[in-house]
C-alpha positions in Angstrom: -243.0 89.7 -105.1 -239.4 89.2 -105.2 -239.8 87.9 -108.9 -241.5 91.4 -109.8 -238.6 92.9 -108.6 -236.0 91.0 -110.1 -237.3 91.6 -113.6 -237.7 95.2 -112.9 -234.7 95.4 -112.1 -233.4 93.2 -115.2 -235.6 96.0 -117.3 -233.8 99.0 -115.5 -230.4 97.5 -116.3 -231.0 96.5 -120.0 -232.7 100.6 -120.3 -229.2 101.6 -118.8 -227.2 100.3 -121.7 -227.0 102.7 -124.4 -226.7 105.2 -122.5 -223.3 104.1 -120.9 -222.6 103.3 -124.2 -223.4 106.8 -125.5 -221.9 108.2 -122.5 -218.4 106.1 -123.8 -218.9 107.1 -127.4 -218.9 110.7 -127.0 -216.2 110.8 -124.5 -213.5 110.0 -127.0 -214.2 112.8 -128.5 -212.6 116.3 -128.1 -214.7 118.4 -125.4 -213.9 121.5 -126.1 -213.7 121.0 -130.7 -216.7 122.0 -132.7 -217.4 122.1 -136.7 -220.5 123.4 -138.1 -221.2 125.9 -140.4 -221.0 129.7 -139.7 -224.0 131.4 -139.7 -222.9 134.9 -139.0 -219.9 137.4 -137.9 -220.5 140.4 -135.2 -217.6 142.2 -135.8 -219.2 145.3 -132.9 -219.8 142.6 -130.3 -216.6 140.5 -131.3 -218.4 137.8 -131.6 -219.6 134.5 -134.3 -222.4 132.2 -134.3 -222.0 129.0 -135.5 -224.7 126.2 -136.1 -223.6 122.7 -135.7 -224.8 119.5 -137.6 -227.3 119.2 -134.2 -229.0 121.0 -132.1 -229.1 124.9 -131.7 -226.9 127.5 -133.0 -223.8 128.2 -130.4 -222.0 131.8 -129.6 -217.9 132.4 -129.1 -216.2 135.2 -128.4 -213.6 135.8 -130.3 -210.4 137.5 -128.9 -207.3 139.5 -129.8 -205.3 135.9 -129.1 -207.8 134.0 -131.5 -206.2 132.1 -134.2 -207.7 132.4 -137.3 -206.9 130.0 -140.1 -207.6 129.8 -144.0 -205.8 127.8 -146.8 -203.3 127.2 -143.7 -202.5 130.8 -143.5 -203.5 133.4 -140.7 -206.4 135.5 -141.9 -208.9 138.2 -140.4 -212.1 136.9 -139.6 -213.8 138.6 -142.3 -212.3 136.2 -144.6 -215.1 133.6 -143.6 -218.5 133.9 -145.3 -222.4 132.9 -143.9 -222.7 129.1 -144.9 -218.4 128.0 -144.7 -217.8 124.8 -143.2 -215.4 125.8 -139.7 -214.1 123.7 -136.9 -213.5 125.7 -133.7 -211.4 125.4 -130.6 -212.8 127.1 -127.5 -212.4 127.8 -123.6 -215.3 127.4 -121.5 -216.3 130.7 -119.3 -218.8 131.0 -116.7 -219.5 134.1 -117.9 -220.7 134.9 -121.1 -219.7 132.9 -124.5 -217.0 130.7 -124.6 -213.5 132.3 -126.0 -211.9 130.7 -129.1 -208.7 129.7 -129.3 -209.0 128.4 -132.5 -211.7 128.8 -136.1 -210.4 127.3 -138.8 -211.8 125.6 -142.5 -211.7 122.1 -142.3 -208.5 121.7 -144.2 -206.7 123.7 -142.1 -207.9 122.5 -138.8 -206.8 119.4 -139.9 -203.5 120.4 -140.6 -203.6 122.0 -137.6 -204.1 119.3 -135.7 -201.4 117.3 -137.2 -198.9 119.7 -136.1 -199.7 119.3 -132.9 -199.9 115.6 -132.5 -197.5 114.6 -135.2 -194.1 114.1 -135.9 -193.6 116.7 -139.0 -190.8 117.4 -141.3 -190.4 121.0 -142.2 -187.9 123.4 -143.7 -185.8 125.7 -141.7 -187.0 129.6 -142.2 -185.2 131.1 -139.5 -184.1 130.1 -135.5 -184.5 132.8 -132.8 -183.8 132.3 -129.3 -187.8 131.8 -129.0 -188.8 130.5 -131.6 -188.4 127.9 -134.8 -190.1 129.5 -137.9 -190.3 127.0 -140.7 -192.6 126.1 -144.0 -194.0 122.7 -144.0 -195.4 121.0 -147.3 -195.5 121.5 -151.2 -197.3 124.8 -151.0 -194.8 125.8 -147.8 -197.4 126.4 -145.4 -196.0 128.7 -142.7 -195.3 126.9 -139.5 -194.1 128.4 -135.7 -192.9 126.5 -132.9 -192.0 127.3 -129.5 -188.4 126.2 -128.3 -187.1 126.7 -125.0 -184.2 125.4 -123.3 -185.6 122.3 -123.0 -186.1 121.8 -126.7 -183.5 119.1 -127.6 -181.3 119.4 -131.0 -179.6 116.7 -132.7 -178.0 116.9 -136.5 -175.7 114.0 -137.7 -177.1 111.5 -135.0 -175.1 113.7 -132.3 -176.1 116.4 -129.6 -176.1 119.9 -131.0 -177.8 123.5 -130.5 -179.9 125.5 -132.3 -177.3 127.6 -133.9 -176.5 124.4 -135.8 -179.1 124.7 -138.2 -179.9 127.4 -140.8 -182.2 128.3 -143.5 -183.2 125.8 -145.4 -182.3 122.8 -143.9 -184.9 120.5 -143.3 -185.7 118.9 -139.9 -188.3 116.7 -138.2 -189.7 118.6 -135.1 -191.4 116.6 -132.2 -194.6 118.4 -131.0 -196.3 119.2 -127.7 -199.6 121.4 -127.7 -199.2 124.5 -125.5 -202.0 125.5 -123.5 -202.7 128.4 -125.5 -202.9 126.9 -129.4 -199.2 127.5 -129.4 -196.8 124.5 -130.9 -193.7 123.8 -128.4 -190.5 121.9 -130.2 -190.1 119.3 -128.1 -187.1 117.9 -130.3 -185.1 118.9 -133.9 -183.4 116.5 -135.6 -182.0 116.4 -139.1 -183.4 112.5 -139.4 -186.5 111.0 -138.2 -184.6 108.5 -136.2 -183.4 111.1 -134.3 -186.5 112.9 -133.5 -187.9 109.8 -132.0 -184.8 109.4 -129.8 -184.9 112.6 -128.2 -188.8 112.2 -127.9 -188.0 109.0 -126.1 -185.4 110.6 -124.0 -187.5 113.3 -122.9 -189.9 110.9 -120.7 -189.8 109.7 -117.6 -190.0 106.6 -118.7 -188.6 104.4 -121.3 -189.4 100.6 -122.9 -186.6 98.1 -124.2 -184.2 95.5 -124.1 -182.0 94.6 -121.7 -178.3 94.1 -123.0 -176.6 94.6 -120.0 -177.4 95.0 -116.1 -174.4 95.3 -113.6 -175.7 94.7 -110.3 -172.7 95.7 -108.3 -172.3 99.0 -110.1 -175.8 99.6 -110.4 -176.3 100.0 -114.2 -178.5 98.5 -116.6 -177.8 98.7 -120.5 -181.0 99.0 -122.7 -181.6 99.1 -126.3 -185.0 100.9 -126.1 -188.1 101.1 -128.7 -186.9 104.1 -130.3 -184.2 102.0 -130.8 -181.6 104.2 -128.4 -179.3 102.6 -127.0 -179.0 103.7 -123.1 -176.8 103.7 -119.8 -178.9 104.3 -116.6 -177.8 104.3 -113.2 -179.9 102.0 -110.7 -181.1 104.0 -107.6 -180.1 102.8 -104.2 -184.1 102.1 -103.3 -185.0 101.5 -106.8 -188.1 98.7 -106.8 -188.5 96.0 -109.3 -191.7 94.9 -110.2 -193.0 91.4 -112.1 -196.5 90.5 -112.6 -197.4 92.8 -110.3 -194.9 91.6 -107.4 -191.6 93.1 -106.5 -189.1 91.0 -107.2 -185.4 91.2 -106.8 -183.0 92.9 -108.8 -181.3 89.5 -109.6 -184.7 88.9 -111.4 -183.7 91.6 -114.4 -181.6 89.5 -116.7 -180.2 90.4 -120.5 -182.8 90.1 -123.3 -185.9 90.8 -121.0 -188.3 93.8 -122.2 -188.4 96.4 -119.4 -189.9 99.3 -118.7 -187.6 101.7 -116.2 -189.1 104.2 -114.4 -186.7 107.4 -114.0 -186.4 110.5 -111.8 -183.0 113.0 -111.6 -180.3 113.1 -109.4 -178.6 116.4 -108.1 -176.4 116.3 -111.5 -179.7 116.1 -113.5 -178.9 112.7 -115.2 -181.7 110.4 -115.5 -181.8 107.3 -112.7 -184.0 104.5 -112.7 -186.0 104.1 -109.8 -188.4 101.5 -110.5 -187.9 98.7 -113.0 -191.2 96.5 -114.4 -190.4 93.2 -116.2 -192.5 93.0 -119.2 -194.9 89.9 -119.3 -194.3 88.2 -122.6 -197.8 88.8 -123.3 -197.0 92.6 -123.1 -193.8 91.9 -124.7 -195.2 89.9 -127.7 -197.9 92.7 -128.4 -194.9 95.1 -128.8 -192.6 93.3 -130.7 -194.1 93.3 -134.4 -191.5 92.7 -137.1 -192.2 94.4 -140.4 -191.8 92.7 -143.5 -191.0 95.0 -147.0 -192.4 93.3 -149.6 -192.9 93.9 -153.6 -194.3 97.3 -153.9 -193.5 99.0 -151.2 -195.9 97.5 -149.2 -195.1 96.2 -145.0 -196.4 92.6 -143.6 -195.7 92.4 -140.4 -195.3 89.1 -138.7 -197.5 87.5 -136.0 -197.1 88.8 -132.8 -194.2 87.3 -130.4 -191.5 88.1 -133.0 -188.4 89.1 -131.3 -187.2 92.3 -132.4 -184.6 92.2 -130.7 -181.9 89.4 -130.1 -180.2 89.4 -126.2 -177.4 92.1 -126.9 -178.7 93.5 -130.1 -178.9 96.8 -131.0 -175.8 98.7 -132.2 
């Protein structure tokens, strides 16, 4: 008898499998994205029925805050045809169909998409206090972002404002996807170096080099991945951590990778108050050097390259 059970129980496990493994597939996918091809617009009931590449045909509602997208450009709905390919982004209701945020073509949605997620360099139309309106591309797609006062601003590798730029300079704007569809500037720079140093700076934490770390002064030098280089001060409590231990401070020593965790003091300047030590297993996954070679092409070295020597970094 216990035999019986034992390869019932094998028999029930090896059933399980694919369906974890579905279960993992279609979790890395976006819940709440669809594309299939639209079967029909109800313009009186403000609504459109898409049918996907499986199973049956699906119902949004479309509302007055709807983004609707065609050759990258904002369109009426009625621009779309029975039988177009669309990707939609929607908003689940527990009453009634969900509510699109977002029905696009597939170029566009992809596009889309990039904006939000990407790094992008676009041309300067105009800066309000609200908002940075730019073109972005060969055929000058029209782009809007979102800046607030905690959009960050650099031009000339220094700190500057908004009312720096003007029409048709170029910049390369950070991204961060607003609940509502909407692109926030995270950070404008005039060089892509830049961009990822505000980014960088914008976290709570940051990766790097040590260069320098003054215990009795509580500071600690690092030349980080974005390749800042950066002063923090060293909280009174802060922890240390090392393969998953605290350590002592006296354990953080120049040309270790370290990760530092910060919060804000009353002056709103960033202070570390937890610092991991890097493994050098960690530490030789992120430090890749790339190689130019003929044609423009990049080799990058085996892993455990040092990118960068003890007190490197400019």
């Amino acid at each position: 008898m216990p035999s019986r059970l034992l390869v019932i129980w094998s028999l029930l496990c090896i059933l399980a499998l694919p369906t974890a493994a579905q279960t993992k597939k279609s979790s890395s996918k976006a819940a709440n994205v669809q594309a299939g091809s639209l079967v029909s617009v109800d313009a009186a009931a403000a609504t459109v029925t898409l049918k996907p590449k499986t199973g049956a045909n699906i119902i949004y509602r479309i509302t007055e805050k709807t983004k609707v997208l065609r050759g990258k450009k904002a369109v009426e709905i009625g621009e779309f045809k029975a039988g177009d390919e669309i990707v939609v982004r929607f908003r689940k209701s527990s009453v009634g169909p969900a509510s699109l945020y977002d029905l696009a073509d597939k170029p566009s949605w992809e596009w889309l998409a990039k904006l939000r997620r990407e790094k992008t360099l676009v041309t300067v139309k105009e800066i309000t206090d609200e908002a940075l309106h730019a073109t972005e591309g060969a055929d000058k797609a029209e782009v809007d972002y979102r800046v607030t006062e905690k959009t960050a601003w650099s031009k000339a590798g220094k700190p500057a404002e908004a009312k720096d730029f003007k029409a048709g300079d170029k910049v390369y704007v950070e991204p961060r996807l607003l609940p509502n569809g909407g692109i926030m500037a995270i950070a404008v720079a005039d060089s892509s170096e830049s961009a990822d140093k505000l980014k960088e700076r914008s976290k709570f934490t940051v990766t790097g080099t040590v260069k320098v770390i003054n215990i009795p002064k509580r500071l600690i030098n690092i030349h980080t991945v974005a390749g800042d280089d950066r002063e923090l001060s060293i909280a009174p409590d802060c922890t240390v951590r090392q393969a998953s231990k605290d350590v002592p401070i006296t354990a953080i020593k120049p040309s270790l990778t370290v990760t530092a965790h910060l919060t804000r003091n009353d002056e709103g300047e960033p202070v570390a108050n937890k610092i991991t030590i890097q493994s050098k297993k960690v530490t030789a996954k992120r430090s890749v050097v790339k190689i130019p070679l003929p044609g423009g092409k990049i080799a990058p070295k085996k892993p455990g390259a040092v990118v960068d020597s003890p007190g490197g970094g400019g």
